[in-house]
Biopython code that builds the backbone (N, CA, C, O; Angstrom):
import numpy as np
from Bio.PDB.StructureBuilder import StructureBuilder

atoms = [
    (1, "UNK", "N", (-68.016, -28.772, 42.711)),
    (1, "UNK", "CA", (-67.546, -29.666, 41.683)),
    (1, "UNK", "C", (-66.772, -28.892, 40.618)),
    (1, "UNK", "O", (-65.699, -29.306, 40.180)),
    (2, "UNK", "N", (-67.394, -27.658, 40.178)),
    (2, "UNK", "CA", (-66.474, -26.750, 39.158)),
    (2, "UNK", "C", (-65.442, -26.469, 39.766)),
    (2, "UNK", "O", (-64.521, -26.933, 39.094)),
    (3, "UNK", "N", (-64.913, -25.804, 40.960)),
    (3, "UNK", "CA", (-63.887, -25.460, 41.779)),
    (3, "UNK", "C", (-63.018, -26.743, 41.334)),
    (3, "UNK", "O", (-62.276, -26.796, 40.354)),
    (4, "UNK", "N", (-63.290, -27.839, 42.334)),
    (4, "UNK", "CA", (-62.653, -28.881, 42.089)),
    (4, "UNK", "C", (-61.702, -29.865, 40.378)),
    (4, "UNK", "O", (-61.072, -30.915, 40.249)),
    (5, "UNK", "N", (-62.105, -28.809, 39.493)),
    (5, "UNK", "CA", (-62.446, -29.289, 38.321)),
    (5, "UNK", "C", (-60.922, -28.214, 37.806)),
    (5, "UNK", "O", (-59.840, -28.558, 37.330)),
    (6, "UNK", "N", (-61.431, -26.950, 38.138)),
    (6, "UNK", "CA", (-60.808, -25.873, 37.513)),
    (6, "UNK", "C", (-59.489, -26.359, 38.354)),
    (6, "UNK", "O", (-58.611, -26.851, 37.645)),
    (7, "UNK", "N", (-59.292, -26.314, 39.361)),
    (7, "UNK", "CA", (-58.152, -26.721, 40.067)),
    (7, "UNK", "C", (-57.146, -27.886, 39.366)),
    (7, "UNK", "O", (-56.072, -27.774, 38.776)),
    (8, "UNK", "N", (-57.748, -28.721, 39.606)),
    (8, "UNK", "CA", (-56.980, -30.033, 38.768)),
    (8, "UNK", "C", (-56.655, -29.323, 37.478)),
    (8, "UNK", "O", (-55.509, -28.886, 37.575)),
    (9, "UNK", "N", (-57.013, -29.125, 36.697)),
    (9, "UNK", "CA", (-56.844, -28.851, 35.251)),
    (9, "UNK", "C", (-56.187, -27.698, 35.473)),
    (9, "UNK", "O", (-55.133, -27.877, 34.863)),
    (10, "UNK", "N", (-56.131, -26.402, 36.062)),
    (10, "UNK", "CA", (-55.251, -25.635, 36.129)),
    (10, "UNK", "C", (-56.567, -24.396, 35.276)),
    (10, "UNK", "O", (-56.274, -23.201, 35.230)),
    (11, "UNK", "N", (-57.407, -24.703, 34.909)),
    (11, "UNK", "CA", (-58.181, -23.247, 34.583)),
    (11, "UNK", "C", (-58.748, -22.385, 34.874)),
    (11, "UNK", "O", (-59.073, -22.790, 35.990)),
    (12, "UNK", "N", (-59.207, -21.391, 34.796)),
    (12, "UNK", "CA", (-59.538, -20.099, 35.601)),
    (12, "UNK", "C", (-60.934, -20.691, 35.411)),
    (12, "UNK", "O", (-61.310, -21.219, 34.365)),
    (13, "UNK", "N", (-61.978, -20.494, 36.990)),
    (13, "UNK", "CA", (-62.955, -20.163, 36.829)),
    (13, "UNK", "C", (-63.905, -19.475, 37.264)),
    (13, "UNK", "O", (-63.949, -19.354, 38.488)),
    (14, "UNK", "N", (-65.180, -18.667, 36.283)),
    (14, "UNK", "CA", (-65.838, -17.753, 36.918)),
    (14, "UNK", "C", (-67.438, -17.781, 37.349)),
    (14, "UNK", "O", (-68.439, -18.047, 36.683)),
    (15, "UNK", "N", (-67.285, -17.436, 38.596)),
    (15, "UNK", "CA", (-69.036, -17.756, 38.621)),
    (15, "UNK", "C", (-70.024, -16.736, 38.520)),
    (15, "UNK", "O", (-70.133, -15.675, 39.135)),
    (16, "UNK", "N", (-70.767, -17.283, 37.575)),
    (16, "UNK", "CA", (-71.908, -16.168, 37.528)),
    (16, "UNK", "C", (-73.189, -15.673, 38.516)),
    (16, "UNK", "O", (-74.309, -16.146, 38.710)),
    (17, "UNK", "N", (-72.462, -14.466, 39.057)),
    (17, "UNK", "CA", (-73.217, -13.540, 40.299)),
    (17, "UNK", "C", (-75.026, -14.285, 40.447)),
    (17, "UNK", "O", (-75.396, -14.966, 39.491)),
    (18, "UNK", "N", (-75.476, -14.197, 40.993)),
    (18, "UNK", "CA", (-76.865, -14.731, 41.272)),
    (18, "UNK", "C", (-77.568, -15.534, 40.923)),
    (18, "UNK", "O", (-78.794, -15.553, 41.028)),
    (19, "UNK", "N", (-76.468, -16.756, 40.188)),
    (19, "UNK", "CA", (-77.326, -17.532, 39.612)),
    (19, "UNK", "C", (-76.774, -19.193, 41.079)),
    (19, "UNK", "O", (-76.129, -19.342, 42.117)),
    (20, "UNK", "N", (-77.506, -19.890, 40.228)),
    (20, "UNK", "CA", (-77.597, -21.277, 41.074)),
    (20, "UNK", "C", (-77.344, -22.531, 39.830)),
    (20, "UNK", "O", (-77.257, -22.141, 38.666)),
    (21, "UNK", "N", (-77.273, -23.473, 40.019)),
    (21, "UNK", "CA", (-76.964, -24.630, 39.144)),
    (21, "UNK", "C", (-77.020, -24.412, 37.706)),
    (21, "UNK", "O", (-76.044, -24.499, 36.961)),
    (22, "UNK", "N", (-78.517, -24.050, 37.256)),
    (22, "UNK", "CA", (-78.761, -24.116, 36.229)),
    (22, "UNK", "C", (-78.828, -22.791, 35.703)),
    (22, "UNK", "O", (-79.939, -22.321, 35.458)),
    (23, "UNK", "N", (-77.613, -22.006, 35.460)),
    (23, "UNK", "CA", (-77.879, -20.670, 34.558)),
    (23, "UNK", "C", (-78.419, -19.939, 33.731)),
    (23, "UNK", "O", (-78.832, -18.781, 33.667)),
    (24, "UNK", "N", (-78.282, -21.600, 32.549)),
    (24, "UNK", "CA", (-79.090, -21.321, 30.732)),
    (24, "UNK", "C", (-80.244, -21.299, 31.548)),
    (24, "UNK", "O", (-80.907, -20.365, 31.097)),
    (25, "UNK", "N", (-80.770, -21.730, 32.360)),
    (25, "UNK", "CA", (-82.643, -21.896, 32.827)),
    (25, "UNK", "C", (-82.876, -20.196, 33.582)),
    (25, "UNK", "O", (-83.805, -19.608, 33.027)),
    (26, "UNK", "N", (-82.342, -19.548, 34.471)),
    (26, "UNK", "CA", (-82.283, -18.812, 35.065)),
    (26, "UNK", "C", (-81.738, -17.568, 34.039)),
    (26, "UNK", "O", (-82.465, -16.585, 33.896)),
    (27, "UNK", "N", (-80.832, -17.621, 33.547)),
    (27, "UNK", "CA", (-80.899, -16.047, 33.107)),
    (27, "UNK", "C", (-79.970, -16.569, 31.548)),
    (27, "UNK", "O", (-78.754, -16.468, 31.381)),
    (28, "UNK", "N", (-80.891, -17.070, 30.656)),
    (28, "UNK", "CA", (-80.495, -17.557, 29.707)),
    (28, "UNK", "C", (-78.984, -16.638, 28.549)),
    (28, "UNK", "O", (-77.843, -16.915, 28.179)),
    (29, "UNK", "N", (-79.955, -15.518, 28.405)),
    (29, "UNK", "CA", (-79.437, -14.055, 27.683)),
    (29, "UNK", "C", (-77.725, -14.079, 28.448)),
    (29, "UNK", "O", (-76.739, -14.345, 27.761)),
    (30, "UNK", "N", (-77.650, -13.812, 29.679)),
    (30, "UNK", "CA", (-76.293, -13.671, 30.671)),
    (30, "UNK", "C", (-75.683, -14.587, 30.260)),
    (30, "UNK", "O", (-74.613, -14.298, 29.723)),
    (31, "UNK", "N", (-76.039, -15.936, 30.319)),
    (31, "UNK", "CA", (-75.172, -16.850, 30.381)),
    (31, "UNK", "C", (-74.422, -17.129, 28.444)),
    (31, "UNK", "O", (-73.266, -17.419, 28.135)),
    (32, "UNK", "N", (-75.351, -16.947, 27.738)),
    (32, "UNK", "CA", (-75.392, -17.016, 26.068)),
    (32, "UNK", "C", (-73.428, -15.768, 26.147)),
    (32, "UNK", "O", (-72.295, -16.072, 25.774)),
    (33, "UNK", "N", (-74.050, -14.282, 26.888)),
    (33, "UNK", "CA", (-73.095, -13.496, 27.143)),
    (33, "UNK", "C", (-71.907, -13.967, 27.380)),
    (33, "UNK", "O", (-70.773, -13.690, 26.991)),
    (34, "UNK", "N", (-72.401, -14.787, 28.140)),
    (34, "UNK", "CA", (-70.599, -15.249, 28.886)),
    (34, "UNK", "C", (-70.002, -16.141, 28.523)),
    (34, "UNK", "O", (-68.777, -16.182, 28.642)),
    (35, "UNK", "N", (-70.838, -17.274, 27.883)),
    (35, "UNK", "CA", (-69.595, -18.393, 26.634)),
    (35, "UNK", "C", (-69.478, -17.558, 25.612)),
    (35, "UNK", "O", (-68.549, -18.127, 25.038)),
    (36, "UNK", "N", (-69.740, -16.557, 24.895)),
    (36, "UNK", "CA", (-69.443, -16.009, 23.742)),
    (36, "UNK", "C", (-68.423, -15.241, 24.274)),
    (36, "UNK", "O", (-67.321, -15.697, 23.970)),
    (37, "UNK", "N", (-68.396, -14.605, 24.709)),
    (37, "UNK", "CA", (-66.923, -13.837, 25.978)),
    (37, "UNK", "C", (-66.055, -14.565, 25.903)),
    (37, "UNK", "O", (-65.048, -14.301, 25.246)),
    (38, "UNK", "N", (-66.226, -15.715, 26.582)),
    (38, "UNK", "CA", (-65.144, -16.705, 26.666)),
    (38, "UNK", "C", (-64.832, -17.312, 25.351)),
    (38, "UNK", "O", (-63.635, -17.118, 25.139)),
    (39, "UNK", "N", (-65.191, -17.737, 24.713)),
    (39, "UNK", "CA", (-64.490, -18.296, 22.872)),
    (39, "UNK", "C", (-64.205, -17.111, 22.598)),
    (39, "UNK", "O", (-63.058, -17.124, 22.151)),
    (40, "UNK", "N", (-64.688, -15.879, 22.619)),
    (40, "UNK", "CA", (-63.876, -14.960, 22.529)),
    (40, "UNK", "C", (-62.286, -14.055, 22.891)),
    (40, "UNK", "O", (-61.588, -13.347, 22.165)),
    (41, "UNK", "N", (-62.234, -14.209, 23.428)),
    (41, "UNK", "CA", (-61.119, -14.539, 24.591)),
    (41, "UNK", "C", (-59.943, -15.498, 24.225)),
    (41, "UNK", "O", (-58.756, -15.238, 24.031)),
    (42, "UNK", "N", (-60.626, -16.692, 24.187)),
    (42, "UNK", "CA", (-59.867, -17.651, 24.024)),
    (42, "UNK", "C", (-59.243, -17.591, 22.167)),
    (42, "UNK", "O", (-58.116, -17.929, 21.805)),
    (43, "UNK", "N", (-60.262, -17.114, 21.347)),
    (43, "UNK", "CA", (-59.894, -16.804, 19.835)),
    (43, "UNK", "C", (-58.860, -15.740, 20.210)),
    (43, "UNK", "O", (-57.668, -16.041, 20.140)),
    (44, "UNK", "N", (-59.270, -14.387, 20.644)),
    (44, "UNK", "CA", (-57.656, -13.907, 20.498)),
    (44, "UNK", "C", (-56.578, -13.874, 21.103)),
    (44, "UNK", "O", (-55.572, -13.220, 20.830)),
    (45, "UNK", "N", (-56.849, -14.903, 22.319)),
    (45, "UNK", "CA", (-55.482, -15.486, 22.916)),
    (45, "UNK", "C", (-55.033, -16.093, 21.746)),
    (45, "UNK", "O", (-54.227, -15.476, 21.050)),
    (46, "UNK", "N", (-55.401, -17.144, 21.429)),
    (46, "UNK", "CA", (-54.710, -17.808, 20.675)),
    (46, "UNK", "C", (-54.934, -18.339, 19.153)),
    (46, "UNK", "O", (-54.299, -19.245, 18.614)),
    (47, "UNK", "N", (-55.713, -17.764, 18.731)),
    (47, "UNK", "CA", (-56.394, -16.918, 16.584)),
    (47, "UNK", "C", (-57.256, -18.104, 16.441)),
    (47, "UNK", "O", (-57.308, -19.088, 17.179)),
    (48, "UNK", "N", (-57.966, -17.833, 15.302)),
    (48, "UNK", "CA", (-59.061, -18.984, 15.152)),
    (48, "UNK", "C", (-58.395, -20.237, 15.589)),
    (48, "UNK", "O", (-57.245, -20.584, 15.855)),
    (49, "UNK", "N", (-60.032, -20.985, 15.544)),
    (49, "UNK", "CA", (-59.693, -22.819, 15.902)),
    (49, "UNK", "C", (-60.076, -22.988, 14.629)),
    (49, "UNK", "O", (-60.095, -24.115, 14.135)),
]
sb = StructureBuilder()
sb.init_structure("model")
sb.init_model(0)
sb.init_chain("A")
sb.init_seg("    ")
for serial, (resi, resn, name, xyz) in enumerate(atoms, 1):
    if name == "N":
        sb.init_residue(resn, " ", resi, " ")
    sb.init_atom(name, np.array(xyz, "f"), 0.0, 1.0, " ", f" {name:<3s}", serial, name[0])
structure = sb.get_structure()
C-alpha cells in the first residue's frame, strides 16, 4: 500500500530494515529517528515551515 502510494504521488520511499506494519510498536526509538531525519531533510531542502 506505501509502494503504491509513493508511486502515484511521485515520493521517495523508505522502509525500515526489520520491522513489520507497526514500527512505533516494534522499535519505537528507530522509528522517532527516522521522522525527525525526514522533517529534517525536508527543513533544509526547503527552510523552515
Amino acid at each position: 500500500m506505501g509502494v503504491e502510494y509513493a508511486n502515484r504521488n511521485g515520493v521517495k520511499l523508505s522502509v525500515l530494515p526489520k520491522l513489520g506494519h507497526f514500527p512505533h510498536l516494534q522499535a519505537p526509538e528507530q522509528t522517532v529517528d527516522e521522522v525527525r531525519a525526514a522533517f529534517l531533510a525536508v527543513e533544509r531542502d526547503t527552510g523552515p515551515q
